[in-house]
N, C-alpha and C positions, 0 to 999 in steps of 0.2 A: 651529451645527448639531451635534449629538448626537453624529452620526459623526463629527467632526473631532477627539474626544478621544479618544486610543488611551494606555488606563490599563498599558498592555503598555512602552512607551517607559519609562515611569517605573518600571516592577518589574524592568528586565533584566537593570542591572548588579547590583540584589542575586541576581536566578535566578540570572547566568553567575557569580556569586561561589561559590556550590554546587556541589557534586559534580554532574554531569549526570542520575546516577542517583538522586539525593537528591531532585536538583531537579523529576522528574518524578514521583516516590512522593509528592513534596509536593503536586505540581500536580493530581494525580492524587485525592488525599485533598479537595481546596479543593473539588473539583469535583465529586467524589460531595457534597458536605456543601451545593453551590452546589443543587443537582439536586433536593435535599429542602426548599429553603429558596422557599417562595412569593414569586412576584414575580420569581424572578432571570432565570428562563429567559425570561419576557418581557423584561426589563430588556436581556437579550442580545442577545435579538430586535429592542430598539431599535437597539443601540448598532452592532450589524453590518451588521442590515437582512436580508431574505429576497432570494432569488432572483427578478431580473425574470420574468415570465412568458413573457418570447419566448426564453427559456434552456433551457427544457426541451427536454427531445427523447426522444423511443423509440429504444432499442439494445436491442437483447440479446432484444426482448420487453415490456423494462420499460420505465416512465418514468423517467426521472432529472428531478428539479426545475434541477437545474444540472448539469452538466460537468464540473463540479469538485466530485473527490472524497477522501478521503481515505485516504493509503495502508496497509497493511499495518506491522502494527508499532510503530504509536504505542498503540492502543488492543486489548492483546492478549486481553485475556477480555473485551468488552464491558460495559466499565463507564461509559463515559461518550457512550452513545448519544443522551441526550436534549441533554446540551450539545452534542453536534457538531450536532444540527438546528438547532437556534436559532442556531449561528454560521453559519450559512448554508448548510454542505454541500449537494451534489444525492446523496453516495453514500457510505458508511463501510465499510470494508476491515477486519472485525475481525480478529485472529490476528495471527503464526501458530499455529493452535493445533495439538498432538501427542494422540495420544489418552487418554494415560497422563503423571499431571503430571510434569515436570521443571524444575531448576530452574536450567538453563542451563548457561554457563560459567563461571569463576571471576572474582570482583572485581578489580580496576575494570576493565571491561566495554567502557565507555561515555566518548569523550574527543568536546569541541567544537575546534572551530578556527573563532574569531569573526571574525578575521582574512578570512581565504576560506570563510565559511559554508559548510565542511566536518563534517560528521560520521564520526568513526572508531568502529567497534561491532563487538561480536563477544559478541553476549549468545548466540547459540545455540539459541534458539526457550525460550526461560524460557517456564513453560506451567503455567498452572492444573491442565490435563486439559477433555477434549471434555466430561466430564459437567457441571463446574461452571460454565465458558462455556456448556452447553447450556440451566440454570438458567435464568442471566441470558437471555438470547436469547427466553425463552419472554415474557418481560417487558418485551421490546423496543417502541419508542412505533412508532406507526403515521405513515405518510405519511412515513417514513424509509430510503428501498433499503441493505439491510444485504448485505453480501459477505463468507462465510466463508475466509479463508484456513488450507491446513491443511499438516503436514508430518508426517514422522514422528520418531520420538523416537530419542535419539541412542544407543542400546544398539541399537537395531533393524541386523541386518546388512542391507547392501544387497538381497541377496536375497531378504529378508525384508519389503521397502519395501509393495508392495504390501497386506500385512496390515496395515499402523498406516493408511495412508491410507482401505481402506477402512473400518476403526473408526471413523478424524476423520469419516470421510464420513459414514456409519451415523447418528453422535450430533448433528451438523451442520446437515446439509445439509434435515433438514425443517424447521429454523428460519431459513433466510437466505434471499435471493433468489436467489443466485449463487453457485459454490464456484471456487477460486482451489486450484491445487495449485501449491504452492511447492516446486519442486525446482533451484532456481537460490540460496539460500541458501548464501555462504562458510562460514559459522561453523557447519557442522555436517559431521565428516569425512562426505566420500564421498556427499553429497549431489547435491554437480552431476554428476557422473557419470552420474546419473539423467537429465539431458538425451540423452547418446549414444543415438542411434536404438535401438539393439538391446536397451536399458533401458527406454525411454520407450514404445513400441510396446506391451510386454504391459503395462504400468502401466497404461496409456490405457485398453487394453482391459478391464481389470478395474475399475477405474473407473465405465468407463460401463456394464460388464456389470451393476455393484450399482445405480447408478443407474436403470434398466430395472428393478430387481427392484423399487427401493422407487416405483415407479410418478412418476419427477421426472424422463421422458424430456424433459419443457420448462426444465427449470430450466440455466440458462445452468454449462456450465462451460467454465472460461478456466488457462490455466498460464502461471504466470509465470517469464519468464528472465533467463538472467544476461547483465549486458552483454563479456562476456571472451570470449565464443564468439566463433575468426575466422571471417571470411566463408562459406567452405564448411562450418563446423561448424554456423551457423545457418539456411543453408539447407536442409542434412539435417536438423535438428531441426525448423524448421517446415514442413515437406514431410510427417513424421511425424505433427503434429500435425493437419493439414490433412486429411490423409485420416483419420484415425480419425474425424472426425465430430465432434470439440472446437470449442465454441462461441466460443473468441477467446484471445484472448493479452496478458498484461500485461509489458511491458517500459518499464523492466526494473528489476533488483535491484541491491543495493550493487554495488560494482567492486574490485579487488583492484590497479587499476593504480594504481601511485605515480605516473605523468605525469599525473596530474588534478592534483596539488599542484604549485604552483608550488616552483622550482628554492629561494627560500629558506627554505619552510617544510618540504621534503621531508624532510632530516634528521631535525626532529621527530616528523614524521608514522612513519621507519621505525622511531624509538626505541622509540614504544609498541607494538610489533610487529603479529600478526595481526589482521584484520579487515576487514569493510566498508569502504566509503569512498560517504558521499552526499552530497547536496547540490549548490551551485553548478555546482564543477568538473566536476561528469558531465553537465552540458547538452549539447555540443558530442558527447562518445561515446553518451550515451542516444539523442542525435538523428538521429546515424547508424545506430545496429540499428534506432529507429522507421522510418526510412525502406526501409533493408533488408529488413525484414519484412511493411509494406505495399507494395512491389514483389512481394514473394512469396505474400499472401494473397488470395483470391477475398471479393469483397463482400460475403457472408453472414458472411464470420468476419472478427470485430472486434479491436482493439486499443486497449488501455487505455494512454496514453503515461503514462510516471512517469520519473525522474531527472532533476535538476535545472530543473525545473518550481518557479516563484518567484514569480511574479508575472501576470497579464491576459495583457501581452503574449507570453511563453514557454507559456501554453495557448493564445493566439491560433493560434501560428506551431505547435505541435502539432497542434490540430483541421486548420488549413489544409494540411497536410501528409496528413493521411488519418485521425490517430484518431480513438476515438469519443468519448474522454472522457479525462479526465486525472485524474494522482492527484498530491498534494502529500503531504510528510511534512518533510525539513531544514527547509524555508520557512518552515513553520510554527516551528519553536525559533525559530528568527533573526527575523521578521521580528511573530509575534506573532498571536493567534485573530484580529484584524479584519483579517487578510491574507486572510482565504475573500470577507469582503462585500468589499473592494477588489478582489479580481479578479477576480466574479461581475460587478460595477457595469461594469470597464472591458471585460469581453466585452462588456455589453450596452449598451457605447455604441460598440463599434466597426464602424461599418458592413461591415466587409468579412466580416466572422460568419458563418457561414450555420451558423441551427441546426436 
């Protein structure tokens, strides 16, 4: 069978032989040039397979063809929207994008740990700019739910937050399905800060205010959080969100705690200092704000489950917990593009599914 060859096993160890960041500028490059190249995107379509048809489902408004979708931050200016369909996706997460290009933090950025399919990052929102992502977008293939994620750029003062988001939003948000405000992002100072209620309230509001004006009162928006908020700091924050009239929540984002890494790899992980932390390790802390958060939200507002999402059965035990959909991003370094159709296939042989 076609699917039983995963050409991803055999290129790993030379990928994880590269610089992480190399490794994806190259990936990245193969992939526009695969894109242009007749035949491949079907050839994909064989080898991963499409989404069962009892997988779709309406959220938000939309359909998603699958439930699995892909998260924020692999694919920052929508460059490779036609390969994530053909590998199966139900939904791609472009961004984050900043309105005004930047180009992050300073090199090397980007460390794996193959060991505990950990990733450590602190690229900072690296960003084309809204205008040349809004380019690409305009170009985007059909029968594919594309999701803007946006932030603001790293000169902007706090105060100031509100003007870049509405820009991303402005230049954005007529080209996606959905908009995603990332304000739970480590790597950009004074960012999360933007969760505390007395921030996030008139953000919301200005937000939705521009959204009304450009007439996209349907168009889903969601904010995404960080998993480091303690208990009472995320119930004020999605209390906030809840009443302004915000269409859902995606949790959550990297993590800052070093007890995700196991006690021998810990030293490593503190040597290369600040950043993210994703992957494996944050199954168990993503799974508790997922459930924390659907205790506290009302059925009209959704939840996008992300962190340590790896496999069928870790979106299995997500949807049956309460989300609406799920997003992958480490899984995919470590375990390789035919991990979308193997975990679309084993949703849709698991009887206890409901989709």
């Amino acid at each position: 069978m076609i699917r039983s060859f995963d050409p991803y096993a055999l290129l790993r160890p030379l990928i994880f032989r590269m610089n992480p960041e190399m490794a994806h500028h190259a990936a990245f490059t193969l992939g526009g040039v695969a894109q242009r190249v007749p035949g491949v995107l079907g050839l994909t379509r064989s080898l991963c397979g499409q989404p069962d048809p009892g997988l779709a489902r309406e959220v938000l408004g939309l359909r998603f063809p699958s439930p699995v979708g892909l998260a924020a931050g692999l694919d920052k200016g929508a460059e490779l929207l036609p390969l994530w369909k053909a590998l199966g996706f139900g939904f791609v997460e472009i961004g984050t994008v900043t309105p005004r290009p930047q180009a992050g933090n300073p090199k090397p950025r980007v460390f794996r740990f193959p060991e505990e399919n950990l990733i450590l990052n602190r690229m900072g929102f690296n960003s084309e700019g809204a205008e040349v992502v809004a380019r690409r977008l305009k170009r985007r293939p059909a029968g594919l739910v594309v999701g803007g994620n946006i932030g603001k750029n790293k000169e902007t003062p706090e105060e100031e937050a509100l003007k870049d988001y509405e820009a991303a939003f402005r230049a954005i948000a007529p080209l996606v399905d959905y908009v995603a405000l990332n304000i739970s992002s480590p790597n950009t100072p004074g960012l999360r800060r933007l969760q505390a209620p007395e921030q996030l309230k008139p953000l919301l509001e200005g937000v939705l205010a521009l959204r009304k004006d450009l007439a996209l009162e349907r168009q889903p928006l969601l904010v995404k959080l960080a998993p480091d908020l303690d208990a009472r700091e995320l119930d004020a924050t999605v209390d906030v969100i809840v009443a302004s009239g915000v269409t859902g929540l995606i949790a959550t984002n990297t993590t800052l705690d070093r007890n995700i890494v196991s006690e021998m790899n810990r030293a490593k992980v503190d040597a290369l200092g600040m950043g993210g932390l994703s992957g494996r390790g944050l199954k168990i802390k993503a799974r508790e704000i997922h459930r924390q958060v659907l205790s506290r939200i009302p059925p009209h507002i959704k939840l996008m489950a992300c962190g340590g999402i790896g496999s069928g059965e870790d979106a299995a035990v997500a949807l049956q917990d309460g989300a609406a959909l799920v997003q992958i991003y480490s899984s995919l370094i470590f375990e390789g593009p035919m991990l979308v159709g193997r975990m679309n296939r084993d949703l849709a042989e698991r009887t206890y599914y409901s989709g």
